[in-house]
N, C-alpha and C positions, 0 to 999 in steps of 0.2 A: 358289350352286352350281347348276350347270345340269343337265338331264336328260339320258337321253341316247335320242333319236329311233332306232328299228328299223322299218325297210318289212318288209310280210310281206303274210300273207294267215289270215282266221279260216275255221278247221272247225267244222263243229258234227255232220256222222254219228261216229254210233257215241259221242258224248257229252253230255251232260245240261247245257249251259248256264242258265244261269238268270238275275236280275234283276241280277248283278253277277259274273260267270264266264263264262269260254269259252274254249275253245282257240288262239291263236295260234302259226303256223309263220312263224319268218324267213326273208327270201329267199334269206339269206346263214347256212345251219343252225350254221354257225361262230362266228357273231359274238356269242354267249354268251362265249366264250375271249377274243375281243377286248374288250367292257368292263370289266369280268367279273362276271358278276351269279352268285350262289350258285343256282342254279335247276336244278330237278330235269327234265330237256329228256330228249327220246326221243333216238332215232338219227338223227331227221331235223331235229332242232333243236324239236321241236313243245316248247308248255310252257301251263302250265294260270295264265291269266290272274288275279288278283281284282282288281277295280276300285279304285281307290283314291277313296279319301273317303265311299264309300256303302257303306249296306248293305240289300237286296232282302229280303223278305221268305222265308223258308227254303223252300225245295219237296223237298231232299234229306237232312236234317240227323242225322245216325247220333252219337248219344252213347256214349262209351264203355262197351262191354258191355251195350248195346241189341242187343237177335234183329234190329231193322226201324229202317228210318228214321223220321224221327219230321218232320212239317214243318207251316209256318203256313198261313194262309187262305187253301187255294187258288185261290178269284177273284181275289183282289189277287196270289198268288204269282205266277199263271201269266202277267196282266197285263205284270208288269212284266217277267218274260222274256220274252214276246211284243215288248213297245216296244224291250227293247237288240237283239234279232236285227233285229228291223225299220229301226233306225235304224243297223243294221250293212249293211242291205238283203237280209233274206233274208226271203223271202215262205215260204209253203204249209210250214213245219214243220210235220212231223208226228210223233208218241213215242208209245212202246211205254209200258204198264202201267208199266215201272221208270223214267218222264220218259225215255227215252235216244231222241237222232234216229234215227227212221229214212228220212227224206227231206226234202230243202227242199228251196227253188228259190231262187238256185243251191247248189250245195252250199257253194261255197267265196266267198268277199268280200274283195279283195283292203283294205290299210286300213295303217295304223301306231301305233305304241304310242309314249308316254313314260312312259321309268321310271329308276330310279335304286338299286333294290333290291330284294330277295326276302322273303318272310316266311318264317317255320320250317319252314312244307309244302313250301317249296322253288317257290312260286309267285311269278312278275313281277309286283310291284306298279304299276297302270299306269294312264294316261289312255290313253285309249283314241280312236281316230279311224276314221272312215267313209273310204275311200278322197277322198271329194270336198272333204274338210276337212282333210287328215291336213296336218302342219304341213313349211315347204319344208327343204331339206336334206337331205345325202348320209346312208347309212344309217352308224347309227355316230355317229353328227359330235353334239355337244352343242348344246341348242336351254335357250333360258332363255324360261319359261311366262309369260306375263301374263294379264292377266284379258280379256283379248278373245280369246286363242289357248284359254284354257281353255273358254269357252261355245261353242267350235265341237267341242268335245268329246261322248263318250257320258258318260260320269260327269255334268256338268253338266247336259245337256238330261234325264236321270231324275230327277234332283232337284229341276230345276224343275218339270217335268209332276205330282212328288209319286209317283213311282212307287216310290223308293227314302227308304229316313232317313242324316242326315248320319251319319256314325260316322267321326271325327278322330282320327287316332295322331297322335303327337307327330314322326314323318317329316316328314308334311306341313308346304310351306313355308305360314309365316302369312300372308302374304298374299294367298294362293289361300284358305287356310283360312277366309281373312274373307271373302271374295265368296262362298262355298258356304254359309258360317253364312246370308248375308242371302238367298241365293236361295232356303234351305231354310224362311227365316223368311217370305216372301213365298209361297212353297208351303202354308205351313199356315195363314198368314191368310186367303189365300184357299180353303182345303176344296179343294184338287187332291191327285187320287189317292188313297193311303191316310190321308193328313189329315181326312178327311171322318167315317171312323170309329174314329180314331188314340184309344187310352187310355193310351199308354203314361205322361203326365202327369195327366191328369183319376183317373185309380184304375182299378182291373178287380176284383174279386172272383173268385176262379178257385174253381170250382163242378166241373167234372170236365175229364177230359182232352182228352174230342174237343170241347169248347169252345177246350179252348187252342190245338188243332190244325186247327179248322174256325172257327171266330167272330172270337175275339180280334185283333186289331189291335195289336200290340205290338213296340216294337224290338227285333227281331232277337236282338241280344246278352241281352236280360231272356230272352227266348224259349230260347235255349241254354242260358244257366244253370240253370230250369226243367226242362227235357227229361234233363238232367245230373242233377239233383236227385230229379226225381220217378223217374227208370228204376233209382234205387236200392231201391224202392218195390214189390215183386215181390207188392203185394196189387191193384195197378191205383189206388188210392186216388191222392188229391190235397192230404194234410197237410201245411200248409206252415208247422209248430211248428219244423222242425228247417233251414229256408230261410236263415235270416241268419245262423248259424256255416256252413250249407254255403258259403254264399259270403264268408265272412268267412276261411273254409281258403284260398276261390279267390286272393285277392289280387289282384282285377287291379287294378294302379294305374292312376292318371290325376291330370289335375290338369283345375282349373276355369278357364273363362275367364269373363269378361275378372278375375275373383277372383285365379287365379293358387293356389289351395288346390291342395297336394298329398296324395293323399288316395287311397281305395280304393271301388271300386263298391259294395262293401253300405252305406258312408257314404251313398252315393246312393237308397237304395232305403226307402222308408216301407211299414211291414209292420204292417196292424194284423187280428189274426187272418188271415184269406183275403182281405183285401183290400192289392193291392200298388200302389204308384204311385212311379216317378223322380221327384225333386224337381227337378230342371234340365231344363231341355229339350234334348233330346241333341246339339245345338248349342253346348251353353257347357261341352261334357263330352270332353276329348282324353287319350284312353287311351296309356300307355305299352307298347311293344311288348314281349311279351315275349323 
């Protein structure tokens, strides 16, 4: 099944892009109607991007019925949103107190997206391209991905640089999904980017919160759980006795590669008092959407 290619252009004033988000506007604000992608689009076609196959480390992350956002280690967070703008080609961003642009240079980067479907926020799930690499073909028209068209992508060049962690839906064709397992797995052998002080396999001991919001080095997805969990917690404390039924209520399924187990993320998580660690590398782990 093939994707389907949209020419446009990405914004980033007036929104808070980050290590795997950002705005894109199509050239043709129409051409939602013509594929037809379930996407939550303004009046001018604009729609809020998430990259497909990674996942950035959080800089905005609001749990439900949190007062504040809650986010990961901002040297690594801000990192990796720095590298996707920059290999989108926007130089001198700069943000206000709430991450939100208020000036690059240039504002806008012309580029193209593939995608082939929305998530439940109503956002384009997408490979994303630099104007100089974007893949050839009319806007609209279906383009089928290989693994040379995929590494001239932004999703790919973060994952190899080590900026972002794999994080696999079951969407994703498998065959792209195997070339990102081995680039992710080539990223963390070699200590690129957040690999270098990655725990989310080796263990972490969670001690207080602005450790988990300032230090830790953790995928992403363990990090949301956590912030969900603990903002239940109106003493500030960091008890994590009641951690595997909260997420044992979550349910997110998934299944294991190359195992093939169908199975659910607390199965994945080893909890021994305050000390948490994934047993798979988040590579061999393709979550089901919900």
């Amino acid at each position: 099944m093939p994707l389907t290619l949209i020419h446009g252009e990405f914004r980033v004033i007036g929104a808070s892009p980050d290590g795997d988000s950002i705005r894109f506007y199509p050239t043709n604000p129409n051409v939602w109607d013509d594929v037809p992608l379930s996407v939550r689009a303004n009046a001018h076609g604009g729609v809020q991007l998430r990259l497909d196959a990674i996942d950035a480390l959080e800089t905005h992350y609001t749990p439900r019925s949190s007062p504040h956002p809650w986010r990961q280690n901002p040297e690594l967070g801000d990192a990796a949103a720095t590298a996707h703008l920059s290999m989108l080609g926007f130089d001198d961003v700069i943000r206000d107190e709430q991450e939100i642009v208020t000036s690059a240079s240039p504002e806008t980067r012309p580029g193209a997206i593939l995608t082939r479907f929305a998530d439940k926020y109503g956002r384009a799930i997408a490979v994303v391209f630099p104007e100089d690499q974007q893949p050839q073909g009319a806007d609209a028209s279906p383009v089928f991905l290989d693994s040379d068209g995929l590494k001239k992508s932004v999703n790919f060049r973060l994952l190899e640089a080590g900026w972002v962690y794999p994080t696999f839906y079951s969407q994703l064709f498998y065959d792209l999904r195997n070339v990102l397992a081995d680039t992710a797995r080539d990223a963390r052998a070699n200590g690129e980017g957040l690999w270098a002080t990655d725990s989310t396999n080796t263990g972490f001991t969670l001690r207080s919160r602005e450790q988990l919001t300032t230090e830790l080095i953790i995928l992403p997805k363990l990090f949301r759980r956590l912030a969900e969990y603990l903002v239940l917690d109106d003493t500030g404390g960091v008890n994590l006795d009641g951690f595997q039924a909260f997420l044992e209520a979550k349910a997110d399924r998934l299944f294991t590669v190359p195992a093939g187990q169908a199975t659910h993320f607390d199965t994945l998580i080893e909890q021994d008092g305050q000390m948490l660690r994934l047993t798979l590398p988040p590579e061999q782990v393709v979550f089901i959407e919900a």
